[in-house]
N, CA, C and O of each residue as an XYZ file, in Angstrom:
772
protein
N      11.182     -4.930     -8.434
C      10.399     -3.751     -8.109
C       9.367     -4.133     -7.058
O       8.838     -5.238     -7.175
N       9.004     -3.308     -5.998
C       8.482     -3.162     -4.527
C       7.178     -2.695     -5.338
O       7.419     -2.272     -6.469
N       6.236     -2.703     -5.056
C       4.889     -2.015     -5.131
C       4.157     -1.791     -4.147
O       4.625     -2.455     -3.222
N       2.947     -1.030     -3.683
C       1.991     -0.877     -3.101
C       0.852     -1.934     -3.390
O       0.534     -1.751     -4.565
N       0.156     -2.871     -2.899
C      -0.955     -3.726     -3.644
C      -1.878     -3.350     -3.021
O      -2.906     -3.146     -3.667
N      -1.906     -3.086     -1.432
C      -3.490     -3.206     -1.221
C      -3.437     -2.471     -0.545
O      -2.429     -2.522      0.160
N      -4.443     -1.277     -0.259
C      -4.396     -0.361      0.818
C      -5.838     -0.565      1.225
O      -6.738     -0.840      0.431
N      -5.999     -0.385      2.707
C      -8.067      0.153      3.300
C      -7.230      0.727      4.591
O      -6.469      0.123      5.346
N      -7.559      1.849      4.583
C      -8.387      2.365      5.575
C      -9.294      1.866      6.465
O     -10.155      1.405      5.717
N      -9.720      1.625      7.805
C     -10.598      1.095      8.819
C     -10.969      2.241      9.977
O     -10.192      2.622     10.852
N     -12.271      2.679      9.785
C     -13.047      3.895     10.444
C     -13.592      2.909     11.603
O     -13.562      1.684     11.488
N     -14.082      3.576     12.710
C     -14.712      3.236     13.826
C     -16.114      2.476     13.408
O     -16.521      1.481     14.007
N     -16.727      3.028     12.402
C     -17.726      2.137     12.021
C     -17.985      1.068     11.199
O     -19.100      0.666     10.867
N     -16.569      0.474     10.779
C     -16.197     -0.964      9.925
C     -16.422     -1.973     11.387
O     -16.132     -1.976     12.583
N     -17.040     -2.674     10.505
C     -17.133     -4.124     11.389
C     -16.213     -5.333     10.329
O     -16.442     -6.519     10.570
N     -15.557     -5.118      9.590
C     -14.676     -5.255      8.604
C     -13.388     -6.066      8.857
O     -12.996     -7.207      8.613
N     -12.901     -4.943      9.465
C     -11.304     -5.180     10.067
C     -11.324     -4.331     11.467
O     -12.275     -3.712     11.947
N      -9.976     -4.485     11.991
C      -9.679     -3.536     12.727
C      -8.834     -2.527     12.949
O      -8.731     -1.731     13.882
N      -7.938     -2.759     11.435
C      -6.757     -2.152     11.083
C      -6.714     -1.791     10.055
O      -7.323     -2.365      9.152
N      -5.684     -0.294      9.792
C      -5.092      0.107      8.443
C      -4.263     -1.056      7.773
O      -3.646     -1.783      8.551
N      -4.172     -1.324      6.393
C      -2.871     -1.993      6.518
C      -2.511     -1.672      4.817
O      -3.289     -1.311      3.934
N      -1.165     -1.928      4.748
C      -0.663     -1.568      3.406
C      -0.128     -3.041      2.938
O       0.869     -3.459      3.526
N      -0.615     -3.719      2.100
C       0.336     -4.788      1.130
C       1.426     -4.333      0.320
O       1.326     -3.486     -0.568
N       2.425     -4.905      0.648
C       3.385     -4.572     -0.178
C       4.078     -5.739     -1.407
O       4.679     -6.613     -0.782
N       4.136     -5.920     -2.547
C       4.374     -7.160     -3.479
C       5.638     -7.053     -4.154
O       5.795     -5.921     -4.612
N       6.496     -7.758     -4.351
C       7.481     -7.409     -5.480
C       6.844     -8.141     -6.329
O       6.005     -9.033     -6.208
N       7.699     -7.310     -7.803
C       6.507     -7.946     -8.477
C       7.956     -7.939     -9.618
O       7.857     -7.627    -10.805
N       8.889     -8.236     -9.133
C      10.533     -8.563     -9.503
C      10.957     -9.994     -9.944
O      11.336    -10.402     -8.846
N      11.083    -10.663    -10.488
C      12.059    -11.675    -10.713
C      13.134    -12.339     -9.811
O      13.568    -13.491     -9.836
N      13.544    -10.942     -8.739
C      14.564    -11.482     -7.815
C      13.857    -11.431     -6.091
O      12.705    -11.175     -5.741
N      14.458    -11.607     -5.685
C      14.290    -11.073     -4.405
C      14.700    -10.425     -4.146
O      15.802    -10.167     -4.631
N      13.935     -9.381     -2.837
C      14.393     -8.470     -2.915
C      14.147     -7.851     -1.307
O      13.125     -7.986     -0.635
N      15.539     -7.063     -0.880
C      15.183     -7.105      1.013
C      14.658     -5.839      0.888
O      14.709     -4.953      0.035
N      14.044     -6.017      2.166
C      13.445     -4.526      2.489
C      14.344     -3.141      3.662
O      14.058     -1.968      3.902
N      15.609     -4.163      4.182
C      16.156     -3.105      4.986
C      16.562     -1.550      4.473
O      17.623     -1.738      3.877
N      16.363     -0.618      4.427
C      16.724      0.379      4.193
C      15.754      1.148      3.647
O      16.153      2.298      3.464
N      14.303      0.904      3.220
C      13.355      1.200      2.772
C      12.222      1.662      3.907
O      12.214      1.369      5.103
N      11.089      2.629      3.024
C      10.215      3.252      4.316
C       9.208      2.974      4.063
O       9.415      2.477      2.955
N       7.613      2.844      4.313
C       6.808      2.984      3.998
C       6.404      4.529      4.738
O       6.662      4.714      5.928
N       5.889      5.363      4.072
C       5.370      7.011      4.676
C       4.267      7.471      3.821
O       3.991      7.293      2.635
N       3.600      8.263      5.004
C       1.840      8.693      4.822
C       2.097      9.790      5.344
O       2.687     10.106      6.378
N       1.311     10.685      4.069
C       0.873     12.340      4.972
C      -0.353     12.510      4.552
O      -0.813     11.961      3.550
N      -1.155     13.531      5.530
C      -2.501     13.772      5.387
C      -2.383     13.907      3.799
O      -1.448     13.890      2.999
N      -3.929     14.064      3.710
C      -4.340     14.480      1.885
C      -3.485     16.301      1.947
O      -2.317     16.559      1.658
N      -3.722     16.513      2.050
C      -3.085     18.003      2.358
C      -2.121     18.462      3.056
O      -1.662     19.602      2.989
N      -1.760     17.557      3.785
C      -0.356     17.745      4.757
C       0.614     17.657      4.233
O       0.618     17.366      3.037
N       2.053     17.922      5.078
C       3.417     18.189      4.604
C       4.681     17.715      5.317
O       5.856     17.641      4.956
N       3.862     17.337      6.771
C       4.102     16.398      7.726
C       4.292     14.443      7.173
O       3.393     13.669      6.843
N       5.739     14.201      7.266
C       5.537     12.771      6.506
C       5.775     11.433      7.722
O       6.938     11.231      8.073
N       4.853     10.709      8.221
C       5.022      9.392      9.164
C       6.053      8.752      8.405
O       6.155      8.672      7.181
N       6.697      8.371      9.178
C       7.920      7.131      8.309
C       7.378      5.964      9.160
O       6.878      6.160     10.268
N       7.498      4.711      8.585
C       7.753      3.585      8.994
C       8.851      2.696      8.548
O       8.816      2.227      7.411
N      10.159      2.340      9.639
C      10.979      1.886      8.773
C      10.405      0.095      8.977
O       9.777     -0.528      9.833
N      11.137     -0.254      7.473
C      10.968     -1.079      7.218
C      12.212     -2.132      8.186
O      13.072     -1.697      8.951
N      11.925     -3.651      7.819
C      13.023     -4.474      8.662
C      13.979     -4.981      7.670
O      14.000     -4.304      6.641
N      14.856     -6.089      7.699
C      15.751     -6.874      7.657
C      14.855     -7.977      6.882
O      14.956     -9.095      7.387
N      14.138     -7.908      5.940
C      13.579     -9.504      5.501
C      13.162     -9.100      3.736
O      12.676     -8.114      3.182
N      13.690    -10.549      3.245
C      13.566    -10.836      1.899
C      12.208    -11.191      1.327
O      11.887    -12.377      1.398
N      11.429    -10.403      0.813
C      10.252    -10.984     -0.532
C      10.878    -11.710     -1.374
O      11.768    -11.240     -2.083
N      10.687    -12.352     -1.399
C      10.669    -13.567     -2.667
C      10.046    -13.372     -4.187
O       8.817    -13.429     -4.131
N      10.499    -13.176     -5.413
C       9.342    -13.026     -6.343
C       8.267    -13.365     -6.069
O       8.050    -14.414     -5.463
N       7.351    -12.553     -6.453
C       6.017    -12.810     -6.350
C       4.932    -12.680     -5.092
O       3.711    -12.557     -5.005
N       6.168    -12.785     -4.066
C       5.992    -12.544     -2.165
C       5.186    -11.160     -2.072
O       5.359    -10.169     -2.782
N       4.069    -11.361     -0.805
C       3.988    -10.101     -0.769
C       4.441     -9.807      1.288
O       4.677    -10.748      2.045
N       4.442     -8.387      1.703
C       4.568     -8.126      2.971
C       3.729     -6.869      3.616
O       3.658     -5.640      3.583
N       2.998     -8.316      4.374
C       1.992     -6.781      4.792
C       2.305     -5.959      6.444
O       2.709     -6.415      7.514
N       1.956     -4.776      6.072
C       2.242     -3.709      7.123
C       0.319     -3.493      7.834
O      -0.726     -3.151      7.280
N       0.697     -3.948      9.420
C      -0.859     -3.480      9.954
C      -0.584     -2.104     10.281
O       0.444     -1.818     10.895
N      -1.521     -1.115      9.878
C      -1.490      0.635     10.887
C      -2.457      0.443     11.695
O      -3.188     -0.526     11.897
N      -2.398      1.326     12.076
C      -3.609      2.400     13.216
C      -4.795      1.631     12.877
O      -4.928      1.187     11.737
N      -5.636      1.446     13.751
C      -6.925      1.249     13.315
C      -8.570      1.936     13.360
O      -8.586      3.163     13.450
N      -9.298      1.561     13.330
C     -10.599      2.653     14.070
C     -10.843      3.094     15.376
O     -11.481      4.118     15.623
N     -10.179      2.085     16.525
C     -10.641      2.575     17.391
C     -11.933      1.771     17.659
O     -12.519      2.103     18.689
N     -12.418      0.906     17.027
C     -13.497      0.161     18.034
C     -13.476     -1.135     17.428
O     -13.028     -1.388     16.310
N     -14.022     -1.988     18.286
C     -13.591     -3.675     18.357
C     -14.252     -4.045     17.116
O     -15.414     -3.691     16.916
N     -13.426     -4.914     16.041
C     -13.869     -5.599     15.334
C     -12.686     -6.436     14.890
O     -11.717     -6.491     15.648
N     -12.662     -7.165     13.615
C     -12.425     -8.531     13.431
C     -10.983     -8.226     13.117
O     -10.596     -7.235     12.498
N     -10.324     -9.069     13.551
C      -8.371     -8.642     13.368
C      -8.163     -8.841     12.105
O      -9.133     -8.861     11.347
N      -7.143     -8.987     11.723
C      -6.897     -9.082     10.098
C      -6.872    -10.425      9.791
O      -6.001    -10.969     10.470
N      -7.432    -11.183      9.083
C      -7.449    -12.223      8.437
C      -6.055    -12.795      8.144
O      -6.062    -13.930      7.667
N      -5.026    -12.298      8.316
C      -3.237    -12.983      8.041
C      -2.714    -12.096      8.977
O      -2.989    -10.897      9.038
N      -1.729    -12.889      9.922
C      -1.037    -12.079     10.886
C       0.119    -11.336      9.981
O       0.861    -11.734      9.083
N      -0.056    -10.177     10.582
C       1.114     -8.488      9.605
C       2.112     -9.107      9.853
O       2.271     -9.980     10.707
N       3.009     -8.587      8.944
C       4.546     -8.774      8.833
C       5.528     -7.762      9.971
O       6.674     -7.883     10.405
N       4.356     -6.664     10.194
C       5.279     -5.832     10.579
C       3.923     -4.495     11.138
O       3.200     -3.803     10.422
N       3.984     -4.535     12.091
C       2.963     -3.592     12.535
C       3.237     -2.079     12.797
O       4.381     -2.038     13.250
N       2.691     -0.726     12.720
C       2.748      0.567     13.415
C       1.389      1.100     14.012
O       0.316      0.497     14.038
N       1.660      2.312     14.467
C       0.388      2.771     14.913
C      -0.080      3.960     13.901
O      -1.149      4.546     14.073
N       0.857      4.284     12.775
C       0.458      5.236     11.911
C      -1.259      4.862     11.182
O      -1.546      3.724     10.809
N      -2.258      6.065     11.089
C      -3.580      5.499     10.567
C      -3.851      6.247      9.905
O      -3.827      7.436     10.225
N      -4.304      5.701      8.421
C      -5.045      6.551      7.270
C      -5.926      7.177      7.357
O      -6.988      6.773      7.831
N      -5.700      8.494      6.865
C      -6.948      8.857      6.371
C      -8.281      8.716      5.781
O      -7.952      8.678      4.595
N      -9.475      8.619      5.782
C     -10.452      8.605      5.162
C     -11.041      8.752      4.003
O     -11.509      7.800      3.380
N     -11.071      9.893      3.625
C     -11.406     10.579      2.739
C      -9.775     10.913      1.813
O      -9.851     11.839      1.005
N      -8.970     10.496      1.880
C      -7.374     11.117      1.394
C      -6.710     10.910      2.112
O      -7.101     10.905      3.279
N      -4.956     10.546      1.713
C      -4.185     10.526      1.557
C      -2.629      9.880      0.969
O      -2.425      8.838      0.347
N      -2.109     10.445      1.218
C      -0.456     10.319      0.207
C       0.401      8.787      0.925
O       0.130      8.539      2.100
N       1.002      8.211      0.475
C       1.282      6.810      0.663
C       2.614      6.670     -0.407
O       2.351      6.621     -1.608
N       4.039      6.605      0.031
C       5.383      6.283     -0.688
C       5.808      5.043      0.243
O       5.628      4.699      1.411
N       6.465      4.560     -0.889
C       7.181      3.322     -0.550
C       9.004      4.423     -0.777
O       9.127      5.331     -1.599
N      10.079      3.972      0.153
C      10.627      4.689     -0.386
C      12.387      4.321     -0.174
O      12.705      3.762      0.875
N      13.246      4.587     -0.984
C      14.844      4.221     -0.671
C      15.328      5.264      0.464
O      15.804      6.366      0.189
N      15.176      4.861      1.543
C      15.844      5.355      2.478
C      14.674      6.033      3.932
O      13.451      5.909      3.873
N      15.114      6.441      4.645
C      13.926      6.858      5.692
C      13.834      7.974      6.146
O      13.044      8.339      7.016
N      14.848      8.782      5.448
C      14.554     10.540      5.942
C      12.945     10.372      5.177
O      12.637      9.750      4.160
N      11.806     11.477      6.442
C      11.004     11.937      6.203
C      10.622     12.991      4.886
O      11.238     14.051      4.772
N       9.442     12.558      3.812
C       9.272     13.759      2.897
C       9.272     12.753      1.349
O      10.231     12.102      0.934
N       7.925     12.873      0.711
C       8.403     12.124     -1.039
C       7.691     13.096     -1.319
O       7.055     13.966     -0.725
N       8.060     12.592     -2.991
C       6.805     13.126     -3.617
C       7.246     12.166     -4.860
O       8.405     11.802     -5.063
N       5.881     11.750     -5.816
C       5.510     11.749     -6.877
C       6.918     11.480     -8.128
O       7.423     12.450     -8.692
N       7.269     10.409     -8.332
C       8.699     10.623     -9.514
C       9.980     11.352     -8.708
O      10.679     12.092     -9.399
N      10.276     11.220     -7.534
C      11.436     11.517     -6.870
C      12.187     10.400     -7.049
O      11.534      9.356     -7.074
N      13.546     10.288     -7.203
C      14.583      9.572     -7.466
C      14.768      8.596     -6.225
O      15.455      7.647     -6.602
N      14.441      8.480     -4.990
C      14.170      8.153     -4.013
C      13.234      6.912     -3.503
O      13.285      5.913     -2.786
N      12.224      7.741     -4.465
C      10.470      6.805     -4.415
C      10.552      5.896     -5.588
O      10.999      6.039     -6.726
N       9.750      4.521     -4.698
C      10.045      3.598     -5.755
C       8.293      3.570     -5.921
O       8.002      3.404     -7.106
N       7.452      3.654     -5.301
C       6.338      3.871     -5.370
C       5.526      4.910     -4.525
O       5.998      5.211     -3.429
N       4.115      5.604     -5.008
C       3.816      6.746     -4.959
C       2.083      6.518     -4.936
O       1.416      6.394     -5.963
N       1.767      6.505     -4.150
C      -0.011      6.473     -4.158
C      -1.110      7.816     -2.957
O      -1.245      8.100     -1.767
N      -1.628      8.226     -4.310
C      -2.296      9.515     -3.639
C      -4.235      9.097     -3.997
O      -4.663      8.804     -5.114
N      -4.992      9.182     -2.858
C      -5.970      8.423     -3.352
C      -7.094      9.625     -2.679
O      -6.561     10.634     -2.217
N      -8.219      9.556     -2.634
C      -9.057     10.629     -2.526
C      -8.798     11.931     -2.674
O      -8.558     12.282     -3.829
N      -8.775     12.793     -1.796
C      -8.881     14.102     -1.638
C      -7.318     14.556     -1.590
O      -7.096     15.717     -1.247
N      -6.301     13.768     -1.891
C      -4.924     13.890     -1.699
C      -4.301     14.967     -2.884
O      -4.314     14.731     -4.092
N      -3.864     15.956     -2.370
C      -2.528     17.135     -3.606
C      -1.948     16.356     -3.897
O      -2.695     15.522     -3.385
N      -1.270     15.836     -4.266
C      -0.029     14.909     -4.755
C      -0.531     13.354     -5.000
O      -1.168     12.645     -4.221
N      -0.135     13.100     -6.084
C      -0.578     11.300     -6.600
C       0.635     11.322     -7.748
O       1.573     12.117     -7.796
N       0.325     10.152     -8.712
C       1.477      9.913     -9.887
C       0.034      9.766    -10.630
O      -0.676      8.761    -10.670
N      -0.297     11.546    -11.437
C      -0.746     11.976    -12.801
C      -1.970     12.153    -12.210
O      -2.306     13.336    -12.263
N      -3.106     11.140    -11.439
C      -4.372     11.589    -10.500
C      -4.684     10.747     -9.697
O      -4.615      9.568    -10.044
N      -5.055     11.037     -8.585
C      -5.347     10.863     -7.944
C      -6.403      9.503     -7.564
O      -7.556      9.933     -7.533
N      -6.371      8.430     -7.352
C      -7.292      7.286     -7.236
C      -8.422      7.556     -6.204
O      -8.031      8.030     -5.137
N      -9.835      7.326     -6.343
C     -10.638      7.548     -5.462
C     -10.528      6.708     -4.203
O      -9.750      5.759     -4.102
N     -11.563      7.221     -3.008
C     -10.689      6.651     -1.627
C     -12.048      5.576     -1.592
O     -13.238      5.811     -1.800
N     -11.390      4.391     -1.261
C     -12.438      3.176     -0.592
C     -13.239      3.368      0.432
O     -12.953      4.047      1.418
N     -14.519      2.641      0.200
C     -15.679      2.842      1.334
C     -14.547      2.130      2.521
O     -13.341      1.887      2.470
N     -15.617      1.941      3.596
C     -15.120      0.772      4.969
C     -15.175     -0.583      4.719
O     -14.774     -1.480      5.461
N     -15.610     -0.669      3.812
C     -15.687     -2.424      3.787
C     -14.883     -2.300      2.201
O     -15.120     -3.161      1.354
N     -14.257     -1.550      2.010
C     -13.573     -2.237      0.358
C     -11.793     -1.457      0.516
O     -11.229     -0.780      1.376
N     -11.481     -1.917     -0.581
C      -9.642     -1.344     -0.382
C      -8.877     -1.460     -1.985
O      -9.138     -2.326     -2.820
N      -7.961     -0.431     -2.123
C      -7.596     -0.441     -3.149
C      -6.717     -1.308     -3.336
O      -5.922     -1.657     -2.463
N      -6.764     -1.905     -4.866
C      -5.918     -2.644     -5.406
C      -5.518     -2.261     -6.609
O      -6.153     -1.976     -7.624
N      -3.908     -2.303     -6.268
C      -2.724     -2.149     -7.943
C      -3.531     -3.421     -9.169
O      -3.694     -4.638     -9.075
N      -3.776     -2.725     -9.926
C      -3.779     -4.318    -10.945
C      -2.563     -3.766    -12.305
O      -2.248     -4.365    -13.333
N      -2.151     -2.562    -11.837
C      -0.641     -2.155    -12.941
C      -0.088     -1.149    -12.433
O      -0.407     -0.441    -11.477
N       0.993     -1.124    -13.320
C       1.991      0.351    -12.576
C       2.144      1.448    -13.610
O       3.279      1.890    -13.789
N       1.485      1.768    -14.065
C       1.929      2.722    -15.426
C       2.121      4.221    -14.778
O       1.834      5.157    -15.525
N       2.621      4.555    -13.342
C       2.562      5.945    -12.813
C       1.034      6.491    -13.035
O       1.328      7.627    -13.408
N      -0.328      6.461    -13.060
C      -1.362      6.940    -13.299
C      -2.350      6.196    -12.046
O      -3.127      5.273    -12.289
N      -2.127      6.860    -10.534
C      -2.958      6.343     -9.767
C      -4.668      5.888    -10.089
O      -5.184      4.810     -9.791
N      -5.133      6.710    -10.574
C      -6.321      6.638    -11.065
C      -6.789      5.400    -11.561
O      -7.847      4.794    -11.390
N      -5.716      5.146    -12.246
C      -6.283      3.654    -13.514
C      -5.471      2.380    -12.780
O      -5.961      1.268    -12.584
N      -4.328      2.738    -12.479
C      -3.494      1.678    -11.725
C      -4.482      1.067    -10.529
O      -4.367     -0.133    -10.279
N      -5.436      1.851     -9.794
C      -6.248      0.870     -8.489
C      -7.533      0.584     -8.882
O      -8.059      1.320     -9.716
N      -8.179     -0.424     -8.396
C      -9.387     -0.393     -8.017
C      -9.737     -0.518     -7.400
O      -8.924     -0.980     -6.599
N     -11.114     -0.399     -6.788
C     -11.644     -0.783     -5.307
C     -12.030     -2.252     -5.549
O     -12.378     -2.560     -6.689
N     -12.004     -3.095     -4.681
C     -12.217     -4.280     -4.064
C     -12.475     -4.690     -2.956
O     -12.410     -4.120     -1.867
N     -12.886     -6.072     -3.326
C     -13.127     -6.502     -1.318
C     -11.692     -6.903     -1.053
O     -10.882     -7.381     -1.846
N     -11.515     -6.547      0.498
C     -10.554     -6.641      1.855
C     -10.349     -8.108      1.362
O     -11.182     -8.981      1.120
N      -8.385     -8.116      1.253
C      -8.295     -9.563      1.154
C      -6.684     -9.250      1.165
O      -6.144     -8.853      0.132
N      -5.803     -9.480      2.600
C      -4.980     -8.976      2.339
C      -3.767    -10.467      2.713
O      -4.136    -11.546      3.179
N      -2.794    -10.217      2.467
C      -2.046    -11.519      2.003
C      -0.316    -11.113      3.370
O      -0.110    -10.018      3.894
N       0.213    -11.874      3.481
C       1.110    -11.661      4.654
C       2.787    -12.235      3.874
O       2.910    -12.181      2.650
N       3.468    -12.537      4.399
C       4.928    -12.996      3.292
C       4.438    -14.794      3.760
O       5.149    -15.520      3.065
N       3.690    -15.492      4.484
C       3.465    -16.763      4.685
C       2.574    -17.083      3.416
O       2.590    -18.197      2.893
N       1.826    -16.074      2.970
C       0.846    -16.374      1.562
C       1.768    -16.860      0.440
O       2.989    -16.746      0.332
N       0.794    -17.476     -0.430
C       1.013    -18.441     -1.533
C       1.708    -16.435     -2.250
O       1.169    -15.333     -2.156
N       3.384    -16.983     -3.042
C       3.867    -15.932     -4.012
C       2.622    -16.166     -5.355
O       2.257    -17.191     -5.930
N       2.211    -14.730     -5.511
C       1.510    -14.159     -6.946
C       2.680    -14.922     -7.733
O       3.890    -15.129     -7.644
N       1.588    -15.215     -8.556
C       2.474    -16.026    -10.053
C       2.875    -14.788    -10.891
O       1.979    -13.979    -11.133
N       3.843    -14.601    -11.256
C       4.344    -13.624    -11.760
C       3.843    -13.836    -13.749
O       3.665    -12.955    -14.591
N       3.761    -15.277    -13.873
C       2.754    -15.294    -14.923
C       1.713    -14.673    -15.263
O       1.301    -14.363    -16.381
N       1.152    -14.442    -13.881
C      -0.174    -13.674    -13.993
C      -0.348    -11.946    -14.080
O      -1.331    -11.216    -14.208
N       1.464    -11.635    -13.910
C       1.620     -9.692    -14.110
C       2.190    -10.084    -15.956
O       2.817    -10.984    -16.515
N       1.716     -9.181    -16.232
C       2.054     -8.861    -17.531
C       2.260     -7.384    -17.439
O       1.741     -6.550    -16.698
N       3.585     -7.229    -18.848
C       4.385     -6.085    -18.889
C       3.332     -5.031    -19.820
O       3.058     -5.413    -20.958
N       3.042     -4.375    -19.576
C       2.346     -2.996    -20.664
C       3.278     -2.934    -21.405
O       4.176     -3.766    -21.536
N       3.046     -1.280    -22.313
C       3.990     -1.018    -23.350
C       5.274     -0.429    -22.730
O       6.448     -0.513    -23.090
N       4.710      0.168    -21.728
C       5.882      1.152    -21.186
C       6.793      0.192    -20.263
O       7.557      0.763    -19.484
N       6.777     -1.293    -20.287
C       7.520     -2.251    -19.759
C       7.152     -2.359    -17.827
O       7.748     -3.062    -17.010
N       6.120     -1.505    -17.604
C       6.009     -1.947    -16.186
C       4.634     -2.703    -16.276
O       3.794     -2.686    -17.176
N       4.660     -3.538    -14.774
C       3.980     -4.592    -14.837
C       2.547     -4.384    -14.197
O       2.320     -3.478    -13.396
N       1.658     -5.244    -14.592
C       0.310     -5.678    -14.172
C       0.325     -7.073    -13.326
O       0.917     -8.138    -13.495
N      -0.953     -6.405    -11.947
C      -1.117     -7.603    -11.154
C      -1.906     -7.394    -10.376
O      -2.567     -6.446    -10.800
N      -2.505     -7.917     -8.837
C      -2.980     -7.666     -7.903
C      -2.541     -6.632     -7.140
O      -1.404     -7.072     -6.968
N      -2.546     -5.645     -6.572
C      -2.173     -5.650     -5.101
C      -2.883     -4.500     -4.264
O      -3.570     -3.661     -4.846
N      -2.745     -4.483     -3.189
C      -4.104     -4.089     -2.190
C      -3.239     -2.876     -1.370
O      -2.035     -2.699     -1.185
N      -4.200     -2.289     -1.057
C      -3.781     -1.002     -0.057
C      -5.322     -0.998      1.035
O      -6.340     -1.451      0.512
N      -5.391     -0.618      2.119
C      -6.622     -0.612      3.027
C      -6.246     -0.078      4.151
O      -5.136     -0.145      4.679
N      -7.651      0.719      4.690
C      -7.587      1.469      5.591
C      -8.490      0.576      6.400
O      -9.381     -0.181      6.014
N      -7.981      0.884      7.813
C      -9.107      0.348      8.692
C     -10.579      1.034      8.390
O     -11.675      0.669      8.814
N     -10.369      1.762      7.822
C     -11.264      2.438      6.709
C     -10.729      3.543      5.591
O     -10.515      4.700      5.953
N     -10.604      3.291      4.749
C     -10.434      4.498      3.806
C     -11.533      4.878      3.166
O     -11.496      5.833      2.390
């Protein structure tokens, strides 16, 4: 299983970063490729879906792969691990919708047969059960479980985002809930969210 770990957002007035970027972790036993998979963002309210397709490369248990977006728009510090895979798509601020997804036609939602993961964070219509609050400029959300309940599944944290060259998460360290999905790190960030 693919997850979302770290998301921030990066506004013009972060001296932070200089980029959106999304972590992505398996948090699987196997490896697992990413060809055929999307990462896609629509406004908090929009209906309009960015695709980003994904490439040709294997996570490793425990691996994570980070995606740089869009950024603020004014000079500050590059990302601390060179991206796996860059776009110019850029988060929202205050909200929005974020699928990981099987295949790359444009459009998720929430428990679609399609979506393997689903993150709706501020001011966003659509999340899995509610909605997670949106990170200042200097902080970014992190998965620490998957139980479908954005809200409880992130927290805010400091910017710390990891590339597929990073040390693999010990999978020792996710533990299964009741409902058999797992607990762990992982980050989502906006060049500001």
């Amino acid at each position: 299983q693919k997850t979302a770990y770290e998301i921030y957002q990066c506004d013009w007035s972060s001296d932070v970063c200089s980029s959106d970027l999304v972590e992505l972790t398996n948090i699987s036993n196997a490896s697992i490729n990413l060809a055929g998979l999307s990462l896609q963002y629509a406004a908090a309210t929009g209906t309009t879906w960015q695709v980003i397709a994904l490439p040709n490369a294997d996570v490793p248990p425990g691996g994570r792969f980070l995606v740089q977006l869009g950024g603020g728009g004014q000079p500050a510090p590059a990302l601390p691990v060179t991206p796996d895979l860059a776009s110019t798509v850029g988060l929202g601020a205050t909200g929005g919708k974020l699928a990981l997804v099987n295949g790359t036609s444009p459009g998720a939602a929430p428990f679609a047969a399609d979506v393997i993961d689903f993150v709706g964070y501020g001011t966003a219509n659509a999340f899995e059960s509610a909605a997670v609050a949106a990170p200042s400029t200097t902080t970014s959300l992190h998965r620490i479980r998957d139980t479908d309940f954005n809200f409880s599944d992130f927290v805010i944290g400091p910017i710390d985002p990891q590339n597929a060259a990073s040390q693999p998460m010990s999978l020792l360290s996710v533990s299964a809930d009741a409902a058999g999905q797992y607990e762990g790190d992982s980050e989502i960030g906006r060049a500001h969210v």
